[in-house]
ChimeraX commands (.cxc) that place a marker at each C-alpha (Angstrom):
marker #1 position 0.00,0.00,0.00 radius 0.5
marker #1 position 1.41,2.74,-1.28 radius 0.5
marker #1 position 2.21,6.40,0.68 radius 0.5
marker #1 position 0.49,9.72,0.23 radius 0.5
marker #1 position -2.29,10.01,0.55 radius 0.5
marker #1 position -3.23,11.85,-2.98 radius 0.5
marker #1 position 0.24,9.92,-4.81 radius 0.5
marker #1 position 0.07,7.64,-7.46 radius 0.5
marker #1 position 1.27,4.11,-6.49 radius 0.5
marker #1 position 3.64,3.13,-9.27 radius 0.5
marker #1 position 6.99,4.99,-7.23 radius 0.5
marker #1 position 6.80,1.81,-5.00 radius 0.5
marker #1 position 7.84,-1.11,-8.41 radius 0.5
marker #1 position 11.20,-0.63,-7.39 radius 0.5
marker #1 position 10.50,-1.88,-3.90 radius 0.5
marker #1 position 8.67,-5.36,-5.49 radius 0.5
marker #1 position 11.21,-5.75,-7.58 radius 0.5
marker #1 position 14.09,-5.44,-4.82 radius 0.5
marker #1 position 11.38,-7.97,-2.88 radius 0.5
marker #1 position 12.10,-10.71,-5.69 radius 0.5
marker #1 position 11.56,-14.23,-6.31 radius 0.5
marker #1 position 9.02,-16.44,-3.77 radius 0.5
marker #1 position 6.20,-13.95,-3.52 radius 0.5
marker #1 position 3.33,-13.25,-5.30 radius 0.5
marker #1 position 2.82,-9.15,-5.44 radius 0.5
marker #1 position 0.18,-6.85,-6.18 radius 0.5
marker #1 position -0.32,-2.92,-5.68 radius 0.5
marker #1 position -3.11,-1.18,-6.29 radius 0.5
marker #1 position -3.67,2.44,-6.63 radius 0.5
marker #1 position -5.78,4.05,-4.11 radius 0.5
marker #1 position -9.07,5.87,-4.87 radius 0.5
marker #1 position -9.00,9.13,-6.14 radius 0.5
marker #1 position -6.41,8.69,-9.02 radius 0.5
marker #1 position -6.85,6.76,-12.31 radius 0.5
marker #1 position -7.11,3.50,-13.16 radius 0.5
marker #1 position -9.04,3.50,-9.24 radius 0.5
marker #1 position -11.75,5.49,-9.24 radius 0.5
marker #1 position -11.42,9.09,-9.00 radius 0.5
marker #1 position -14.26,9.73,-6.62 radius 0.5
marker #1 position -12.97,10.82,-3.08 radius 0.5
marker #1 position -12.58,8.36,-0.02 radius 0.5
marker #1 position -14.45,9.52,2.66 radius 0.5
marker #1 position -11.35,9.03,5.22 radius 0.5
marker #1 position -9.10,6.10,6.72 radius 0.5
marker #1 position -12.31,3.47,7.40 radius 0.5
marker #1 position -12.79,3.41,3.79 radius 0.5
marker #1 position -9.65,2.79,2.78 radius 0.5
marker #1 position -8.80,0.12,4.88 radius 0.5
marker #1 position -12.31,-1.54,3.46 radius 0.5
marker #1 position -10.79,-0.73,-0.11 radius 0.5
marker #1 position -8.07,-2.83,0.47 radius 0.5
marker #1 position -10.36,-5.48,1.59 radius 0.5
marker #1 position -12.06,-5.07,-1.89 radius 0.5
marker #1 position -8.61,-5.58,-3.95 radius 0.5
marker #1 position -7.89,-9.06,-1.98 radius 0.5
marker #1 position -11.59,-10.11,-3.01 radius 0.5
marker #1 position -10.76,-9.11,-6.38 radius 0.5
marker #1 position -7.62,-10.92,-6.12 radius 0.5
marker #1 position -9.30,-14.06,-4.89 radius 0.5
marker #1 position -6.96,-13.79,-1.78 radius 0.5
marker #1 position -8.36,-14.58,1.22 radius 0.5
marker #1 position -5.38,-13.08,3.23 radius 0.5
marker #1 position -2.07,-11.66,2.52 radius 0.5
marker #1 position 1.01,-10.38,3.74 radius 0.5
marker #1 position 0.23,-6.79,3.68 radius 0.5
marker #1 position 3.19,-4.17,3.29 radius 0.5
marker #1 position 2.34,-0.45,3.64 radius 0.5
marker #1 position 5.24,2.37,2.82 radius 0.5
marker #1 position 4.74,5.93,5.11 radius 0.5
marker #1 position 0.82,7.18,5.02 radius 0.5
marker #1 position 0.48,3.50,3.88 radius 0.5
marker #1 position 1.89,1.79,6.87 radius 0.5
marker #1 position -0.26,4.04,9.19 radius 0.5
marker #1 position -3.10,2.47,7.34 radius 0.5
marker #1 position -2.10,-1.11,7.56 radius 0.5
marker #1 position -2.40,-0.31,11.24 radius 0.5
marker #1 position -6.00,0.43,10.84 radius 0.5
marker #1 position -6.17,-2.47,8.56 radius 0.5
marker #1 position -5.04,-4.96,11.37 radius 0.5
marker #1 position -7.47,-3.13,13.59 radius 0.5
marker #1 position -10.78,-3.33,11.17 radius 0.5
marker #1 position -10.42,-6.57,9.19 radius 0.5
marker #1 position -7.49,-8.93,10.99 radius 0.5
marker #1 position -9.34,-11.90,9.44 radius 0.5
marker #1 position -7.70,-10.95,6.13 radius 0.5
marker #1 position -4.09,-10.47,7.46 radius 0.5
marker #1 position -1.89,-13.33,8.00 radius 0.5
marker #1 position 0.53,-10.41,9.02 radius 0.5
marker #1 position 2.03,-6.83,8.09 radius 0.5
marker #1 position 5.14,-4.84,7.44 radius 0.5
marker #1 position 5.00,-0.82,8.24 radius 0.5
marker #1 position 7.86,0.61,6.26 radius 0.5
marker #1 position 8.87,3.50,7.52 radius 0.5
marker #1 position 5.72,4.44,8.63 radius 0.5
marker #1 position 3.75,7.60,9.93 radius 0.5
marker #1 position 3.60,6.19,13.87 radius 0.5
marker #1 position 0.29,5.56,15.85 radius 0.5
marker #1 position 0.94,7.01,19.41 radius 0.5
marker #1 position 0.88,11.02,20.01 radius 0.5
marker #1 position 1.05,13.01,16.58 radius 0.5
marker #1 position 2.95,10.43,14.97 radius 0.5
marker #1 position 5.64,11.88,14.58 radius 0.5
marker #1 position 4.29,14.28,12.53 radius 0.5
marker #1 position 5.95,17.63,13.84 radius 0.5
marker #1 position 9.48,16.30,14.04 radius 0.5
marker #1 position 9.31,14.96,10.78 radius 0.5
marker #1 position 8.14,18.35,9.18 radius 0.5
marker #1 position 10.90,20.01,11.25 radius 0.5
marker #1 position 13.60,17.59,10.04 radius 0.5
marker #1 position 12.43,17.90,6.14 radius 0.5
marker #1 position 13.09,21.83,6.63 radius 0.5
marker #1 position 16.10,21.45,8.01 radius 0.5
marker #1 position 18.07,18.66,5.60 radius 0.5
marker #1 position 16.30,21.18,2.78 radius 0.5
marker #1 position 19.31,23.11,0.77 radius 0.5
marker #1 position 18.43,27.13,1.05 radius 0.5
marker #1 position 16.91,26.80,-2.72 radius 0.5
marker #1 position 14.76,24.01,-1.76 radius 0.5
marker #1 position 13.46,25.39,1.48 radius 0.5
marker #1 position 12.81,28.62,-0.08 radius 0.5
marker #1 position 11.17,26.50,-2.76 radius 0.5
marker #1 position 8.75,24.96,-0.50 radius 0.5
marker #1 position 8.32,28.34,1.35 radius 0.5
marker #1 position 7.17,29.78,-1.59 radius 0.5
marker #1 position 4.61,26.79,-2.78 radius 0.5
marker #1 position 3.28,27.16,1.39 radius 0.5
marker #1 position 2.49,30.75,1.15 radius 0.5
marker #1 position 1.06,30.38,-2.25 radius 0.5
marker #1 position -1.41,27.87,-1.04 radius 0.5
marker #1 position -2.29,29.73,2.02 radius 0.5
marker #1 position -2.94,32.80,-0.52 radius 0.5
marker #1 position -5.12,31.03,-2.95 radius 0.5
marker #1 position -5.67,27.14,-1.86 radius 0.5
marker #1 position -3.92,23.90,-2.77 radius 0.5
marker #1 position -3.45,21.99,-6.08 radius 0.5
marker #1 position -2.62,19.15,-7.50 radius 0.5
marker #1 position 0.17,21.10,-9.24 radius 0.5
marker #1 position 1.42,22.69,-5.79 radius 0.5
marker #1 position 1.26,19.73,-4.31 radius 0.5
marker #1 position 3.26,17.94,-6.96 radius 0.5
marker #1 position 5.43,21.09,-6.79 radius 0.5
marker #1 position 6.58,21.21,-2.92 radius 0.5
marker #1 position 6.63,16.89,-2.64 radius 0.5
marker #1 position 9.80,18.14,-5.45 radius 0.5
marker #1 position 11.34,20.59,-3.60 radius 0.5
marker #1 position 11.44,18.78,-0.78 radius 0.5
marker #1 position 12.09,15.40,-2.25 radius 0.5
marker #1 position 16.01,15.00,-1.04 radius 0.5
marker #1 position 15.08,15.56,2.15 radius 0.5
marker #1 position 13.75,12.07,2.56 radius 0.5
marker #1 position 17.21,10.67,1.74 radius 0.5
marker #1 position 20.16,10.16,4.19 radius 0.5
marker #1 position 22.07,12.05,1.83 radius 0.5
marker #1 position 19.87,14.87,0.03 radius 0.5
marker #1 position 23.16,15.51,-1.80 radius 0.5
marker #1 position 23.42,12.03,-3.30 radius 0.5
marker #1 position 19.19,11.77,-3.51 radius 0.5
marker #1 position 18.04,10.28,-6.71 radius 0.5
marker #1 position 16.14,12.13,-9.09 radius 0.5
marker #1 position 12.14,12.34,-8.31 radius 0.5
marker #1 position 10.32,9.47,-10.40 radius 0.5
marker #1 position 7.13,10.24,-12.04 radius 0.5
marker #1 position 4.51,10.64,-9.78 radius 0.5
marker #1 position 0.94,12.01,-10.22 radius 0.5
marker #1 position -1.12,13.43,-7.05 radius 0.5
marker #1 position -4.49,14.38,-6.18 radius 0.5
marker #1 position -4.53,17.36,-3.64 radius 0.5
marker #1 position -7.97,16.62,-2.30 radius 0.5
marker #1 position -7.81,13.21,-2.06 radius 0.5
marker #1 position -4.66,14.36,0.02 radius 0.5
marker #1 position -6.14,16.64,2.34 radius 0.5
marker #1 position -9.46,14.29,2.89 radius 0.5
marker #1 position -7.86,11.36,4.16 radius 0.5
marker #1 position -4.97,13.27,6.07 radius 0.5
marker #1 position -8.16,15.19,7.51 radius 0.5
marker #1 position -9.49,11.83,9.00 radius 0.5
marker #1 position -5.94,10.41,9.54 radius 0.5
marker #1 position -5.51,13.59,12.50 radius 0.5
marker #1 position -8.62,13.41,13.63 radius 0.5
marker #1 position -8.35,9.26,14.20 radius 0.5
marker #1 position -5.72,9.83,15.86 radius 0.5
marker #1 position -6.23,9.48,19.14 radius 0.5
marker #1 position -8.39,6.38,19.08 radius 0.5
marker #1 position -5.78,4.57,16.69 radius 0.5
marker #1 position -3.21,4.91,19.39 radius 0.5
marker #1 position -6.06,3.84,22.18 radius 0.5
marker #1 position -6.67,0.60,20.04 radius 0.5
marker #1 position -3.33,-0.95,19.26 radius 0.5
marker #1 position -3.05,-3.29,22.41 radius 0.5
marker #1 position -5.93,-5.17,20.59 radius 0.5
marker #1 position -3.60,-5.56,17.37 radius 0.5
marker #1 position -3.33,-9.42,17.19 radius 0.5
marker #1 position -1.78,-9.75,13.61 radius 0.5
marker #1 position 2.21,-9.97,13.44 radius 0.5
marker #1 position 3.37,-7.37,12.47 radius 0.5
marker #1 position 6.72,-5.42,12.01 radius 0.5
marker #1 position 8.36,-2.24,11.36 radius 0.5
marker #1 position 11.17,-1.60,9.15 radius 0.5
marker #1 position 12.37,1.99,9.33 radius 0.5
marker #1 position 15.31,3.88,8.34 radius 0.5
marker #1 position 17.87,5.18,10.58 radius 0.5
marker #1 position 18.57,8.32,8.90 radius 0.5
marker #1 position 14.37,8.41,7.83 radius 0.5
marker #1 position 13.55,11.98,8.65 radius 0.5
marker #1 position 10.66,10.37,10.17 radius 0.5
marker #1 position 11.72,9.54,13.64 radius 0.5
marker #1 position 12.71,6.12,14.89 radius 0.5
marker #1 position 10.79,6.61,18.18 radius 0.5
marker #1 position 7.61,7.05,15.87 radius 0.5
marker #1 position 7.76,3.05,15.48 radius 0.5
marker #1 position 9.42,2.38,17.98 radius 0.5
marker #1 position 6.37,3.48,20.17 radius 0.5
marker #1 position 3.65,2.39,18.62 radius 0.5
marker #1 position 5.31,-1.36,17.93 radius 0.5
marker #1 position 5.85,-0.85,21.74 radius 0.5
marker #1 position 1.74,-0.79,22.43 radius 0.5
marker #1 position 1.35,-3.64,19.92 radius 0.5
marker #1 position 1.58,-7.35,21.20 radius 0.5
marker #1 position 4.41,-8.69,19.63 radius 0.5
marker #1 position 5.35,-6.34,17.26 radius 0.5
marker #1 position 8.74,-5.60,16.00 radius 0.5
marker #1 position 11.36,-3.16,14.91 radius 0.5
marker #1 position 14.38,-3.14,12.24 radius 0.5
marker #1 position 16.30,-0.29,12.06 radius 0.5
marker #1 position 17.96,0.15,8.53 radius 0.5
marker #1 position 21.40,1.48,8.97 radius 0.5
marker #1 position 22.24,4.33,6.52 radius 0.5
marker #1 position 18.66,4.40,5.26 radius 0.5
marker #1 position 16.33,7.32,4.97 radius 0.5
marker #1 position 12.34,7.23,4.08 radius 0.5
marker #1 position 12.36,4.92,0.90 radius 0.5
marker #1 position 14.71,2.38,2.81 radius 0.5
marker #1 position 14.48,0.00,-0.57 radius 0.5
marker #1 position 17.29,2.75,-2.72 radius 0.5
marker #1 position 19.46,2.95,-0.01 radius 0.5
marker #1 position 19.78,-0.38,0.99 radius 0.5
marker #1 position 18.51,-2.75,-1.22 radius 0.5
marker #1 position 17.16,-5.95,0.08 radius 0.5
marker #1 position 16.07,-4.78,3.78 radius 0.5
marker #1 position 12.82,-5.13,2.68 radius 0.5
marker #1 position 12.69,-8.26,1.63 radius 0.5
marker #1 position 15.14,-9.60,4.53 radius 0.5
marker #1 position 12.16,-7.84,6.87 radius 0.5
marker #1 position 9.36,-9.85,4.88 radius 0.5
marker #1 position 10.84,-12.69,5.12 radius 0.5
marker #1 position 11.29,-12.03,8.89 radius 0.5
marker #1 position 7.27,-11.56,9.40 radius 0.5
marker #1 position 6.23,-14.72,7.50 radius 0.5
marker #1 position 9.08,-17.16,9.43 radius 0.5
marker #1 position 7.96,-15.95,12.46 radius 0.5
marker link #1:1,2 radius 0.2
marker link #1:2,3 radius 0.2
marker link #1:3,4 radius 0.2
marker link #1:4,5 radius 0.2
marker link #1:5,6 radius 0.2
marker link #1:6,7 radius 0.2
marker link #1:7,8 radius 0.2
marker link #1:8,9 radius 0.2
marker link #1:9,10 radius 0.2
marker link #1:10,11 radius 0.2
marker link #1:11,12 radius 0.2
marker link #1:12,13 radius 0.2
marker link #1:13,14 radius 0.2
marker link #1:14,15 radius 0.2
marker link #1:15,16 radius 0.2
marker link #1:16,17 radius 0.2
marker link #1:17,18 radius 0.2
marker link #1:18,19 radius 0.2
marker link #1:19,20 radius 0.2
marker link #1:20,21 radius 0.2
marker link #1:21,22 radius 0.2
marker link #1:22,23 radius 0.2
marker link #1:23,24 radius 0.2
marker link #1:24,25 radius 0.2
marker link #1:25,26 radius 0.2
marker link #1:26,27 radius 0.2
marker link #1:27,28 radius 0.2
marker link #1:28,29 radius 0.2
marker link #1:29,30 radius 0.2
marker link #1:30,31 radius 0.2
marker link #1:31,32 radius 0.2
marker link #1:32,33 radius 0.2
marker link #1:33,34 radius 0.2
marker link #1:34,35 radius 0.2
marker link #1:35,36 radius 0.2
marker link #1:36,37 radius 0.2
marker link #1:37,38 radius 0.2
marker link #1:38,39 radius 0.2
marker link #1:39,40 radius 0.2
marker link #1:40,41 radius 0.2
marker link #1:41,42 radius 0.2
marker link #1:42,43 radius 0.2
marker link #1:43,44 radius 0.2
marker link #1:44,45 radius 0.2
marker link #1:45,46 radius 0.2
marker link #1:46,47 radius 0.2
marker link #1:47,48 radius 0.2
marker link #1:48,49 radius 0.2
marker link #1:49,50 radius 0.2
marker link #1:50,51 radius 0.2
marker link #1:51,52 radius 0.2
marker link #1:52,53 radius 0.2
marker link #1:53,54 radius 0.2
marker link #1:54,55 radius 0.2
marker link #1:55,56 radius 0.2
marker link #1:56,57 radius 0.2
marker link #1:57,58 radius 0.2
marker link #1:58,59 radius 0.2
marker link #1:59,60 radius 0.2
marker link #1:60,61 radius 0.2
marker link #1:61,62 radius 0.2
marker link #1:62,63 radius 0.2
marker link #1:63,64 radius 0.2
marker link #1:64,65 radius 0.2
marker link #1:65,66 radius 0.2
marker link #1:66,67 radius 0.2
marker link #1:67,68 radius 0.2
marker link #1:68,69 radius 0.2
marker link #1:69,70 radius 0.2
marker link #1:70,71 radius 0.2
marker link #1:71,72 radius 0.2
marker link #1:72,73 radius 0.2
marker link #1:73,74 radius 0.2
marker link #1:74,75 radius 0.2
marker link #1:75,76 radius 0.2
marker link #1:76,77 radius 0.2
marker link #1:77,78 radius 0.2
marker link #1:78,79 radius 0.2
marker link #1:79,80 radius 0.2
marker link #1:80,81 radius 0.2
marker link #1:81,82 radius 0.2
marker link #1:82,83 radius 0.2
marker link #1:83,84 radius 0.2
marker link #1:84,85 radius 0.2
marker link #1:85,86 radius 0.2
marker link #1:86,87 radius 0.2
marker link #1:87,88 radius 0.2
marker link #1:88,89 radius 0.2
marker link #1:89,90 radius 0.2
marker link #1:90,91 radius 0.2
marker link #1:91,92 radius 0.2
marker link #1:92,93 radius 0.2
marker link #1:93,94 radius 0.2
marker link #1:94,95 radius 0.2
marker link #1:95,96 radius 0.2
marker link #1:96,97 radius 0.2
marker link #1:97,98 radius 0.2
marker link #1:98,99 radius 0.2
marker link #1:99,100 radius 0.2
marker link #1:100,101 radius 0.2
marker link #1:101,102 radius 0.2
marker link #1:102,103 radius 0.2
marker link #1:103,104 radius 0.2
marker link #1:104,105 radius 0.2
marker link #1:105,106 radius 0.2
marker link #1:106,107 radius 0.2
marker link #1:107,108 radius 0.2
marker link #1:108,109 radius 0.2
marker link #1:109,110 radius 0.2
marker link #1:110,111 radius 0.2
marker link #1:111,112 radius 0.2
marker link #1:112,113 radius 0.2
marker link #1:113,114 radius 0.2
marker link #1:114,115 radius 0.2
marker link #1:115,116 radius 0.2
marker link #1:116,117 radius 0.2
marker link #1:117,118 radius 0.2
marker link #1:118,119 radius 0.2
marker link #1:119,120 radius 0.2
marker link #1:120,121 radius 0.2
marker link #1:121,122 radius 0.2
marker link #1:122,123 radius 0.2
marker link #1:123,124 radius 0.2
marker link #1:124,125 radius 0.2
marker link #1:125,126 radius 0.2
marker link #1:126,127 radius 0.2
marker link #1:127,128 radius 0.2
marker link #1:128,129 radius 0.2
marker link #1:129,130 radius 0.2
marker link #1:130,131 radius 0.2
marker link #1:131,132 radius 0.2
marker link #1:132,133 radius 0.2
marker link #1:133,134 radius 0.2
marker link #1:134,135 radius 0.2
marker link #1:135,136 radius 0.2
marker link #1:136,137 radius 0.2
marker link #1:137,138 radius 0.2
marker link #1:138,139 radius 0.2
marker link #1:139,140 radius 0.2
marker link #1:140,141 radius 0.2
marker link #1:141,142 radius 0.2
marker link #1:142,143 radius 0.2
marker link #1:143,144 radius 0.2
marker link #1:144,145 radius 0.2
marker link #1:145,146 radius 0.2
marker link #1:146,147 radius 0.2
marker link #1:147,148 radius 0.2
marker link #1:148,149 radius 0.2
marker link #1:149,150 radius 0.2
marker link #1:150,151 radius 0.2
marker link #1:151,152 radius 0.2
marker link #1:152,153 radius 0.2
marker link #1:153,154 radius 0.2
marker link #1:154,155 radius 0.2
marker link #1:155,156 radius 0.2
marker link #1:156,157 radius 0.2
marker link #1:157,158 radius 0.2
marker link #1:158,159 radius 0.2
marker link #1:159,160 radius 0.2
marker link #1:160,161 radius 0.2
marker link #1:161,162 radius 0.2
marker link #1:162,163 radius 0.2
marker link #1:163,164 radius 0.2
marker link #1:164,165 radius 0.2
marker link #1:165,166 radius 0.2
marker link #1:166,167 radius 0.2
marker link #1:167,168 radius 0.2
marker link #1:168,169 radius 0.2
marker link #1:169,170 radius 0.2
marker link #1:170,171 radius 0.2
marker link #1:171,172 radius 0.2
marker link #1:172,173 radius 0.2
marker link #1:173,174 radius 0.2
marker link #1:174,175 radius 0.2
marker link #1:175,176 radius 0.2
marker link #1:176,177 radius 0.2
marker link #1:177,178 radius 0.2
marker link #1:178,179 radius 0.2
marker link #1:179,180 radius 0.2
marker link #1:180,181 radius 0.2
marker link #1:181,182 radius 0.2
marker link #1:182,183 radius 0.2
marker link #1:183,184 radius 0.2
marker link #1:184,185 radius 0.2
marker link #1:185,186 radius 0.2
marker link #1:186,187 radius 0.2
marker link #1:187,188 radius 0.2
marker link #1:188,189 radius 0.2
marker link #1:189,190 radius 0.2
marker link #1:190,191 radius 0.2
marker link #1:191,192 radius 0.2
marker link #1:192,193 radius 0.2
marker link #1:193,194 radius 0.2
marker link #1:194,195 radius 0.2
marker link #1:195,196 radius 0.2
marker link #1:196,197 radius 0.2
marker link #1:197,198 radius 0.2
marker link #1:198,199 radius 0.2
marker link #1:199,200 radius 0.2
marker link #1:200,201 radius 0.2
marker link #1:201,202 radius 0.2
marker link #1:202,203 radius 0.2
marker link #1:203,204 radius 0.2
marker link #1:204,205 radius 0.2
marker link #1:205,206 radius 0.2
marker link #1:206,207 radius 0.2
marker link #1:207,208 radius 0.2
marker link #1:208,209 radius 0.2
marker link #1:209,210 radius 0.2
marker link #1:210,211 radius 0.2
marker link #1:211,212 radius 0.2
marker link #1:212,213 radius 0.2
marker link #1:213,214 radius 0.2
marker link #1:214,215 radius 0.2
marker link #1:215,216 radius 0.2
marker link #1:216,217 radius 0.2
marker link #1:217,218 radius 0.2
marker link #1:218,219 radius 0.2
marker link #1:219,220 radius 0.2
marker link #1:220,221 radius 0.2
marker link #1:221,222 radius 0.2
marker link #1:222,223 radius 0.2
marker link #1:223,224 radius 0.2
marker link #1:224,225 radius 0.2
marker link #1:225,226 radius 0.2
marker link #1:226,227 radius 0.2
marker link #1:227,228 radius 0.2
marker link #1:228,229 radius 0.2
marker link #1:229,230 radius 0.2
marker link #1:230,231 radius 0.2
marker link #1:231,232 radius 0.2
marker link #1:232,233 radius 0.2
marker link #1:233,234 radius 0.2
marker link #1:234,235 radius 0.2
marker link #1:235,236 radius 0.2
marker link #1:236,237 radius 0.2
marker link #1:237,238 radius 0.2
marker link #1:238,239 radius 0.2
marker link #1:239,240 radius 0.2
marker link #1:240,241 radius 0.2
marker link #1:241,242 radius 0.2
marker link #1:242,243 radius 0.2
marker link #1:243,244 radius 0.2
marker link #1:244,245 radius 0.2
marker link #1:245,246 radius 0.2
marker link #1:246,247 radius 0.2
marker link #1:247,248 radius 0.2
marker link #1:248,249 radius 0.2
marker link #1:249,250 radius 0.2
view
């Protein structure tokens, strides 16, 4: 499952190919950009029921789910609303379920790994869309400015795939993802899927984030990918798969 919300899914065939051989893979985009449907989810709840609706389609009556960033948060929800379909997940580097996630540092730390261009950049695109509103072009137009950022090295960052984005599909689910929360966080104990966190070390989303909600969750796990930032697949190929392979032995 694929993060966001409002991105197109195909930036995450690197990561199934760096998976490999011994699993069958799908991805599916989520509502709100072509081929899905382009009408708006109405928040987390019904995303968590669309992904029940691609393992139906799938004839799968449960998976191994893996969810990158917003995605991971909402594998957490997943595990929560429909466990029967789970026979486990993996959050990679995930927005975390206790407090604000981790929300605040992670804005904080984008800023400051941004070169001055950048972060003026992305300055720029904020005050533009507190002028006149947000777009998908904006949107599109800040995730590039502040795309190094998300690297351990923004020097050394590779360049921005394609990527397409919805702005209000973006700002209705992140709408229900604040708002839920504080009863995500209250639920976790009853978690009962296995499930496991692999997270970058250098992520600009912090460690703790996982680390503390895996903490609430019975069982739950955490790898820490040395010299790996958000997309933990570029910079170190095969931790991943050497995490999946983790959740499905155990």
């Amino acid at each position: 499952m694929h993060g966001g919300p409002g991105l197109s899914f195909d930036y995450l065939d690197p990561m199934a190919d760096d998976i490999g051989d011994g699993y069958a893979i799908a991805s599916y985009q989520q509502r709100g950009l072509a081929p899905s449907t382009t009408s708006l989810s109405s928040g987390v709840a019904e995303e968590a029921d669309d992904a029940v609706r691609v393992l139906d389609h799938l004839g799968w009556d449960r998976a191994y789910v893996i969810g990158h960033s917003w995605g991971g948060h909402l594998l957490l929800h997943l595990a929560l609303a429909h466990p029967e379909r789970l026979h486990g997940g993996l959050a990679v580097d995930p927005l975390g379920g206790v407090g604000d996630g981790g929300l605040a540092a992670f804005g904080a730390e984008m800023m400051r790994r941004a070169s001055d261009d950048d972060r003026a950049r992305a300055e720029e695109i904020d005050a533009q869309v507190a002028r006149d509103g947000q777009s998908d072009e904006l949107m599109l137009a800040h995730l590039a400015a502040m795309w190094p950022s998300y690297f351990a090295s923004p020097a050394d960052a590779p360049s921005m795939p394609p990527i397409r984005a919805r702005a209000a599909a973006y700002e209705t689910v992140f709408a229900s993802v604040l708002a839920g929360l504080g009863d995500l966080e209250a639920n976790l104990p009853k978690i009962a899927v296995p499930l496991g966190f692999a997270v970058g070390a250098a992520s600009p989303i912090p460690v703790d984030a996982s680390k503390a909600t895996a903490a609430r969750i019975p069982g739950a796990w955490v790898e820490i990918v040395a010299g790996a930032g958000h997309f933990i697949w570029h910079e170190a190929p095969g931790s991943v798969r050497s995490a999946l392979d983790r959740l499905v032995q155990s």
